[in-house]
DRENSE-180756 format. One record per residue (C-alpha): residue number from 0; z, x, y. Coordinates in steps of 0.25 Angstrom, whole numbers, plus 2048, in hexadecimal, padded with zeros to 3 digits. Layout:
<rs>
R   num     w     u     v
R   NUM     Z     X     Y
...
</rs>
This chain:
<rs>
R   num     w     u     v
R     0   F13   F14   D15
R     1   F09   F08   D18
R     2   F08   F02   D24
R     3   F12   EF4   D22
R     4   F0A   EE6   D27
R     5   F13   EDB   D2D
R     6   F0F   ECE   D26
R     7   F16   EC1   D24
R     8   F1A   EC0   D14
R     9   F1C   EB3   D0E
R    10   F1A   EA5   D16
R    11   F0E   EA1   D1C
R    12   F10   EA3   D2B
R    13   F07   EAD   D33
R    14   F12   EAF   D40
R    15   F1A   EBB   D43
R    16   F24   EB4   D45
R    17   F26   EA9   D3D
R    18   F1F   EA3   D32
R    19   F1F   EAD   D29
R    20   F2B   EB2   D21
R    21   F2F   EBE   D1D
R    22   F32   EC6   D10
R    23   F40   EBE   D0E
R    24   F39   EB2   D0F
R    25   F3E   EB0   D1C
R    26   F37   EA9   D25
R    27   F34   EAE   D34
R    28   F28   EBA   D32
R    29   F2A   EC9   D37
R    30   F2F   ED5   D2F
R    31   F38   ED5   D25
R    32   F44   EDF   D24
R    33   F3D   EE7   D1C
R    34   F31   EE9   D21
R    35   F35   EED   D2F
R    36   F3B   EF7   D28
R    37   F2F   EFB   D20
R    38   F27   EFC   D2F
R    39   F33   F06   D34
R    40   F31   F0D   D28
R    41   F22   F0F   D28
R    42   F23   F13   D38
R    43   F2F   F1D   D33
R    44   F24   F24   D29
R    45   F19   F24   D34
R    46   F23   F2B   D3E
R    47   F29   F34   D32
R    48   F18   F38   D30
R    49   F14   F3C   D3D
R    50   F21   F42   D41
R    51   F1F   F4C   D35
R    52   F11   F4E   D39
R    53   F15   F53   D47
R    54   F1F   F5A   D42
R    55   F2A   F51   D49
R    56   F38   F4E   D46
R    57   F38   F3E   D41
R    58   F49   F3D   D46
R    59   F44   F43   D54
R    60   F38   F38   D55
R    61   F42   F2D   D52
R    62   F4C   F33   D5C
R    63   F41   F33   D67
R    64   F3F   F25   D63
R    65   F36   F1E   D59
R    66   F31   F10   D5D
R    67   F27   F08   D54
R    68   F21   F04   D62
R    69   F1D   F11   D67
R    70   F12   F0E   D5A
R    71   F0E   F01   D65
R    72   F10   F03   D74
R    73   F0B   F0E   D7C
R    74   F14   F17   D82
R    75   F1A   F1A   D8F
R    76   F0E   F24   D94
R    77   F03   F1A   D8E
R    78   F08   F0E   D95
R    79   F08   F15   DA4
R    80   EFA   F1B   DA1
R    81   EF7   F0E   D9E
R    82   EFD   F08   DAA
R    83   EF5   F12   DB2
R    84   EE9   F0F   DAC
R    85   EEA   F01   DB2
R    86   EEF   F05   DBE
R    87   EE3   F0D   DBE
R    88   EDA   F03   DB9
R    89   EDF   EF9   DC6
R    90   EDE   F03   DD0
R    91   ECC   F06   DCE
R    92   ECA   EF8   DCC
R    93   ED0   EF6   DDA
R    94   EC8   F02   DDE
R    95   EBC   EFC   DD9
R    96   EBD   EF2   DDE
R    97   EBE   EF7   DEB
R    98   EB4   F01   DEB
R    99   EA9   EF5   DE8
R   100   EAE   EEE   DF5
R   101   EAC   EFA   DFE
R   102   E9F   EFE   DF8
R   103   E9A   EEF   DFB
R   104   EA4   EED   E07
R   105   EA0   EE0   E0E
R   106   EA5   EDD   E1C
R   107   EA2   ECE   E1A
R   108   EA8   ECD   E0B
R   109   EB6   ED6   E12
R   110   EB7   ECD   E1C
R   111   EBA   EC1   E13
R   112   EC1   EC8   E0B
R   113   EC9   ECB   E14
R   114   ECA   EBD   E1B
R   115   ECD   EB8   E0D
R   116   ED8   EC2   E0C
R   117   EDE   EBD   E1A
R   118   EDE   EAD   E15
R   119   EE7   EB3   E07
R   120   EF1   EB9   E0F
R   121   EF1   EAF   E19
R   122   EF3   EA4   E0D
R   123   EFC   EAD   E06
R   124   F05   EAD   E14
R   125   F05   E9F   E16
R   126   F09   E9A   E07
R   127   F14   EA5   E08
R   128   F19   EA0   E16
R   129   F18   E90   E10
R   130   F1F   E95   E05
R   131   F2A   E9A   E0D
R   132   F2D   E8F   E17
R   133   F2C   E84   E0A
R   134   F20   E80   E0C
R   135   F1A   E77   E00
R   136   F0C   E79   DFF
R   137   F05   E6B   DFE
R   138   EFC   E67   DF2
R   139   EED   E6B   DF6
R   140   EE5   E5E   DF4
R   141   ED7   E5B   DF0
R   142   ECB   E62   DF5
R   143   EC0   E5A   DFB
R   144   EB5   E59   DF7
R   145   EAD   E64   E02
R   146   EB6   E6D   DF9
R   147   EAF   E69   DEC
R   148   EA2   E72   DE8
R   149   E9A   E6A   DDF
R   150   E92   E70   DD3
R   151   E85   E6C   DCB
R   152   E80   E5E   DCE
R   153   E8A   E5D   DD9
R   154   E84   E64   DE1
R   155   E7E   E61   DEE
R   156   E6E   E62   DEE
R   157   E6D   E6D   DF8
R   158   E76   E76   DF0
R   159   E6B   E74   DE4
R   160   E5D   E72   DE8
R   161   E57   E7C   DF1
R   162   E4D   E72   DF6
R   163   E5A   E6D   DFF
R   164   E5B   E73   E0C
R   165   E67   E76   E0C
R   166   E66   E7E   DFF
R   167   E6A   E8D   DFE
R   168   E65   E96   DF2
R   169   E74   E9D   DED
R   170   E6B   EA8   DE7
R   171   E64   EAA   DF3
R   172   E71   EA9   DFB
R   173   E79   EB2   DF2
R   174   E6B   EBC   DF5
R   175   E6D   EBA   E04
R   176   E7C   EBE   E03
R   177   E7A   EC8   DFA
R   178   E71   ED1   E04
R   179   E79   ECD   E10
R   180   E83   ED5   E08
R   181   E7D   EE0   E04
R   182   E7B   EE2   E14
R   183   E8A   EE0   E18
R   184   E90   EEA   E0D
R   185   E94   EF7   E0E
R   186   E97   F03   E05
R   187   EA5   F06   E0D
R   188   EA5   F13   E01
R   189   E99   F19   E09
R   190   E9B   F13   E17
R   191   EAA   F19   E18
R   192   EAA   F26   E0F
R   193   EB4   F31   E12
R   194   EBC   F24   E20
R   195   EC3   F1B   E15
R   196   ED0   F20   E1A
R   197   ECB   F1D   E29
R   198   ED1   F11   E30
R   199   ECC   F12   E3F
R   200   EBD   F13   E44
R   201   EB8   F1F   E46
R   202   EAF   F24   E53
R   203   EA5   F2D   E4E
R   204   E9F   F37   E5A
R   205   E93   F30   E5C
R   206   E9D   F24   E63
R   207   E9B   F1B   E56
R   208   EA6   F15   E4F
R   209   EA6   F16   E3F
R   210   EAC   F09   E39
R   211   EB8   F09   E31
R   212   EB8   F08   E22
R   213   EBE   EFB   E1D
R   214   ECD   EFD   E1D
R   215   ED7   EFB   E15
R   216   ECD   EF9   E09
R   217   EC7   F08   E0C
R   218   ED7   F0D   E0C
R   219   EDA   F04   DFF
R   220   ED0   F0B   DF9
R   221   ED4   F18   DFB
R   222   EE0   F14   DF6
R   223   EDC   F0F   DE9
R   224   ED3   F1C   DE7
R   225   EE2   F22   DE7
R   226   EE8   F1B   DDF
R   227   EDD   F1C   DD5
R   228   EDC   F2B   DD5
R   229   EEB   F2E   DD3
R   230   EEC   F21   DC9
R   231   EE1   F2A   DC1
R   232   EE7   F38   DC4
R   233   EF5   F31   DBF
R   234   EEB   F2F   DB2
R   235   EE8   F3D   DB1
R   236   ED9   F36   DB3
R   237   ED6   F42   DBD
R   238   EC6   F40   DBC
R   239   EC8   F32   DC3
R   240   ED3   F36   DCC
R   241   EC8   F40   DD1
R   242   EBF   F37   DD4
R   243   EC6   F2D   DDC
R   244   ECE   F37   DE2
R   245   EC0   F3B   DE8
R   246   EB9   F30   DED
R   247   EC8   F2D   DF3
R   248   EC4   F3B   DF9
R   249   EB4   F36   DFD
R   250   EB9   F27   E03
R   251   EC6   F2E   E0A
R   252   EC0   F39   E10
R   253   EC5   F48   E12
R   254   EC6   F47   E22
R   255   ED3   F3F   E24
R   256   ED4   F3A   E16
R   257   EE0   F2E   E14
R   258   EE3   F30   E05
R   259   EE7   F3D   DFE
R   260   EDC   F3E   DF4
R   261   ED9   F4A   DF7
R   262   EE7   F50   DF4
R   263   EE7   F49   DE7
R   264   ED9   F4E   DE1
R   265   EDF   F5B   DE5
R   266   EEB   F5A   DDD
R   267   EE4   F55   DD2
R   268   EDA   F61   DD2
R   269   EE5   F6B   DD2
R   270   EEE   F62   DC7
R   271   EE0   F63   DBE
R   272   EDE   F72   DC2
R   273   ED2   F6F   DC8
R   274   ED0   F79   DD2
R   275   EC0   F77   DD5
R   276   EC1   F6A   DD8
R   277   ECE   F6B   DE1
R   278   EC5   F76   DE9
R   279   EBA   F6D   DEB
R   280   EC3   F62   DF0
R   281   EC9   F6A   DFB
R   282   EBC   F6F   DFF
R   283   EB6   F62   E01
R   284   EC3   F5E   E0B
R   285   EC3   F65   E19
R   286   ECA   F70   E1C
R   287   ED5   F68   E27
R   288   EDA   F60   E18
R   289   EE9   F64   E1C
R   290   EEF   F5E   E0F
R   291   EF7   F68   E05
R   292   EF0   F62   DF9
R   293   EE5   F67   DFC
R   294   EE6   F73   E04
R   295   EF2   F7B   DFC
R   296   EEA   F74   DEF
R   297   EDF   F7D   DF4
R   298   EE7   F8A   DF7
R   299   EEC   F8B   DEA
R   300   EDE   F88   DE2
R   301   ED7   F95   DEC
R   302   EE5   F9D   DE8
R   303   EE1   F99   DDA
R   304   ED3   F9E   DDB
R   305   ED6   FA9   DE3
R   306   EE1   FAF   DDD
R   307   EE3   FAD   DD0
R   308   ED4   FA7   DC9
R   309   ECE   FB2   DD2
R   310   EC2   FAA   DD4
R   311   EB4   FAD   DDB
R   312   EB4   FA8   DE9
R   313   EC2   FA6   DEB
R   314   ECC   FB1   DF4
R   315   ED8   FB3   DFB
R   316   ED5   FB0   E09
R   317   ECE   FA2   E03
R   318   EDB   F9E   DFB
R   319   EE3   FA4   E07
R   320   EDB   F9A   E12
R   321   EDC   F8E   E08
R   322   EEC   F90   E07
R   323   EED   F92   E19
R   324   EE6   F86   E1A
R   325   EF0   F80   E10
R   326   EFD   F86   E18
R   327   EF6   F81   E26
R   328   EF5   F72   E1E
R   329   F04   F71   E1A
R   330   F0D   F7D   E1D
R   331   F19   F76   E16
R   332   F11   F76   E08
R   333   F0E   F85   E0A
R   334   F1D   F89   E0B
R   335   F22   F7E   E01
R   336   F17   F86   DF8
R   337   F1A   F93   DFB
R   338   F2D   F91   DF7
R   339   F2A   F85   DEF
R   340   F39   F88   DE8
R   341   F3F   F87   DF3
R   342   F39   F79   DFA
R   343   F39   F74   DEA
R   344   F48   F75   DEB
R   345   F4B   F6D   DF8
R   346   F41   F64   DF9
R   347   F45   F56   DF2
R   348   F3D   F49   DF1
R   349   F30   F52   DF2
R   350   F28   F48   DE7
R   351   F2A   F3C   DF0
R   352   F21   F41   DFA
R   353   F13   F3A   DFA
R   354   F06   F3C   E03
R   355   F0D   F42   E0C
R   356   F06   F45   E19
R   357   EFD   F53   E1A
R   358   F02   F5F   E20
R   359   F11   F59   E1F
R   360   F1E   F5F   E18
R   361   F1D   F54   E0F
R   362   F0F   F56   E0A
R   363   F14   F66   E07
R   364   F20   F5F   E00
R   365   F17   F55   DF8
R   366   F0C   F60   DF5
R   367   F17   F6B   DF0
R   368   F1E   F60   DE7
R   369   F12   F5D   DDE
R   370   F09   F63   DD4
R   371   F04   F6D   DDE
R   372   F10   F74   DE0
R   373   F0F   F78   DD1
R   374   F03   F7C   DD3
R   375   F07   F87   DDE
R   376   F13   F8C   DD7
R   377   F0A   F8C   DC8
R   378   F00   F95   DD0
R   379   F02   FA3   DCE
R   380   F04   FAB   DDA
R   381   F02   F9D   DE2
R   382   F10   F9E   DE9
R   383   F10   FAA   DED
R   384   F04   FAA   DF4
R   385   F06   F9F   DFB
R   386   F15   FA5   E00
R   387   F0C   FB3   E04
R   388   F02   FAC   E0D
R   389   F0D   FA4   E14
R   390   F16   FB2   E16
R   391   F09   FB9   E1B
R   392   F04   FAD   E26
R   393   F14   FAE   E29
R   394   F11   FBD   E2B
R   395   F05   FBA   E35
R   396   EFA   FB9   E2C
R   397   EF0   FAF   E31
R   398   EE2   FAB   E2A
R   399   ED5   FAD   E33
R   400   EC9   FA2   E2C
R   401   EBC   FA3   E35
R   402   EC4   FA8   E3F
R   403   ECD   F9D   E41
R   404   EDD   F9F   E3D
R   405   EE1   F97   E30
R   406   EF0   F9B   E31
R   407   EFA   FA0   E38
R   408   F0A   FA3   E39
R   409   F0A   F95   E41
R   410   F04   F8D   E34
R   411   F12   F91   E2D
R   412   F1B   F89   E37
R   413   F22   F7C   E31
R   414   F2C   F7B   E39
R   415   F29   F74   E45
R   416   F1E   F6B   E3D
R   417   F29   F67   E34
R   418   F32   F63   E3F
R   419   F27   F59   E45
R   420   F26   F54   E37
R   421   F35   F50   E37
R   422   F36   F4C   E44
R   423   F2B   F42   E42
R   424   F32   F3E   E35
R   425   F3D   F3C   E3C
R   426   F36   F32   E48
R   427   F30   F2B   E3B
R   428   F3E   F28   E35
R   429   F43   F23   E41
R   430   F38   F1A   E43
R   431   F3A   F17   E34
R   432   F49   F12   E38
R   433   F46   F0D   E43
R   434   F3D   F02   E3E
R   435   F47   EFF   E32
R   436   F52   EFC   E3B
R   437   F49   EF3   E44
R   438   F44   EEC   E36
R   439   F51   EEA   E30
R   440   F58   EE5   E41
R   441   F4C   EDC   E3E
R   442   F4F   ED6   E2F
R   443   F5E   ED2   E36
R   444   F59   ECC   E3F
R   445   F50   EC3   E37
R   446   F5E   EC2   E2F
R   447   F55   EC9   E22
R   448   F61   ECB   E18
R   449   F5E   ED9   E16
R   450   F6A   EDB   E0B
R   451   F62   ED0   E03
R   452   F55   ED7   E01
R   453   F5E   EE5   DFE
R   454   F63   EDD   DF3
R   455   F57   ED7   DEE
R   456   F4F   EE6   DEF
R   457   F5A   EEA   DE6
R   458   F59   EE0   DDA
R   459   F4A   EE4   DDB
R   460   F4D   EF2   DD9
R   461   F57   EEF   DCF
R   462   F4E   EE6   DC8
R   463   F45   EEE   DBD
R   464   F35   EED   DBE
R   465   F34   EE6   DAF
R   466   F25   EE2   DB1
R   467   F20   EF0   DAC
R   468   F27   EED   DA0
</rs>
């Protein structure tokens, strides 16, 4: 069947609406009877086509649900990658942008800026506080004229003619300027590679004291390589996460680095079965990186190599040395590893752990609840292994490396380091309560009507978020 064209039939009147009139001669436009039919029809024949060309049942399609605007609108899947596309988008122009200030970061230029920021808030503070007492804020009146800047014949003569003393050239000017800055600037990029997490002064041997990189714009940029590599690795656009990921790496540093960039470059090579790559990585970063990511990440690779791909260069005592420095890192994650059925059915709420500390019971919790545990139990022979070291360093088994001991039976005991852990979380919690009471003693007496705001927080939650419709 042909495609059917809306038109308007009879009178002269080019509206959708009105104007028009339809085949009954009625006036008023849009389809008749009839021809919406005749559309429902034709879409009902395209439908019955491509369901017997898939072999698909046209009563199951239409059970499913058959909209005519599903032919016009995107789907659910299509409108969140575009979504995240112009999260995306956002996020690298504000890296950008700030990328282009620290490369030409000016002292001089910050220091307004940052004055200029100081009078906004200060304004912002003072309208809000007039505002609040009932202030009315009185008409502005006219300028006089030491505010007015004169243009083209108007003009005093010694902004115009350079035979006037008090003439000054604005390209000559603008020169001048010009090269003073290029003195003042510096590339911050260059200057404060691998200390853009630092916030102190450091005293190098010689006596000296390094200057501090620019803080919080150092930080905040960080921040934003973050958030830009796992926008991009939520994208499956694994090339750029890389990237970003690794200058994040370069700026950060692999000292006493602030972000976990490292971790999730890690776990992006192994969710992409990259293992080349995940073994350069953990070869670039020194040998005291306590974090699980990146230590058991590496165990499980050389067991890999070692064990199962047989390759040159690889070994037992290698993939053995890889996993002891693992156990020593985080002895939790190695007997969470090794009876993974038994932890998986008691411990609850194990997703809601984030960036958790290193060498903690909730970074072994956080590491055994993702990907990487699927990883371990997918890997053949990868359990045991893991359980047969830990029975044989139990037995009295220890690693000798250059003559130095790697591990011994001490390494496995986790009761008196998890105690100190819940003994501090305790403190912590008390100190939690402690500071809640003192704030809430102190809303009374300001006579603050707590009941008020409990009332008000739950009409916001029972209030639906309509603006993303």
């Amino acid at each position: 069947m042909g495609k059917t064209k809306r038109r308007n039939k009879g009178g002269g009147g080019t509206s959708k609406s009105g104007g028009g009139s339809n085949g009954n001669g009625n006036g008023g436009g849009g389809w008749s009877h009839e021809e919406h039919n005749a559309r429902i029809d034709a879409h009902m024949a395209t439908l019955t086509k491509k369901c017997l060309k898939k072999g698909q049942s046209v009563s199951e399609t239409l059970e499913k649900g058959y909209k005519r605007t599903a032919l016009a609108h995107d789907n659910a899947d299509k409108i969140d990658s575009k979504k995240l596309h112009l999260v995306i988008v956002k996020t690298k122009r504000e890296v950008d942008a700030l990328r282009e200030r620290l490369r030409t970061w000016d002292d001089a230029e910050e220091k307004k800026r940052q004055e200029e920021e100081i009078r906004r808030e200060e304004e912002k503070k003072r309208k809000a506080m007039e505002e609040a007492s009932g202030i009315k804020k009185k008409k502005r009146g006219r300028l006089g004229p030491e505010t007015w800047k004169l243009r083209g014949a108007a003009r005093p003569a010694w902004e115009v003619y350079d035979f006037d003393t008090r003439y000054v050239d604005p390209h000559l000017e603008a020169h001048q300027k010009a090269k003073e800055k290029a003195q003042r600037i510096r590339n911050i990029l260059t200057i404060f590679k691998g200390q853009f997490g630092r916030m102190e002064s450091k005293e190098e041997e010689d006596g000296e004291t390094k200057p501090m990189p620019p803080q919080p714009h150092c930080r905040r940029f960080l921040s934003l390589l973050m958030q830009l590599g796992l926008l991009n690795m939520e994208a499956k656009k694994y090339k750029a996460a890389r990237e970003v990921f690794l200058e994040c790496i370069d700026l950060d540093g692999i000292t006493s680095p602030v972000t976990n960039a490292r971790c999730r470059l890690m776990r992006m090579y192994l969710e992409a079965n990259r293992p080349a790559s995940a073994r350069r990585l953990w070869e670039r970063l020194p040998q005291t990186d306590k974090s699980s990511w990146i230590r058991y990440s590496a165990a499980l690779i050389e067991y890999v190599s070692w064990k199962l791909l047989e390759e040159d260069g690889s070994s037992q005592q290698t993939a053995e040395l890889y996993l002891v420095r693992a156990i020593k890192a985080n002895i939790y994650c190695a007997y969470h590893i090794a009876y993974h059925d038994t932890f998986e059915s008691v411990v609850e709420y194990a997703e809601e752990v984030e960036d958790a500390e290193e060498g903690t019971l909730e970074e072994a919790i956080e590491y055994c609840a993702s990907e990487q545990m699927g990883t371990w139990v997918g890997t053949d022979g990868a359990i045991d292994w893991m359980r047969s070291v830990l029975h044989r360093i139990r037995n009295g088994w220890s690693m000798m490396v250059d003559g130095v001991e790697e591990i011994s039976v001490k390494d496995l005991e986790w009761s008196d380091a998890l105690a100190k852990a819940e003994e501090e979380f305790e403190l912590s919690r008390k100190e939690d309560m402690k500071n809640e009471y003192f704030m809430m003693r102190k809303k009374k007496e300001d006579g603050y009507d707590n009941e008020g705001e409990e009332e008000e927080e739950e009409e916001e939650e029972e209030t639906p978020d309509l603006l993303m419709y």
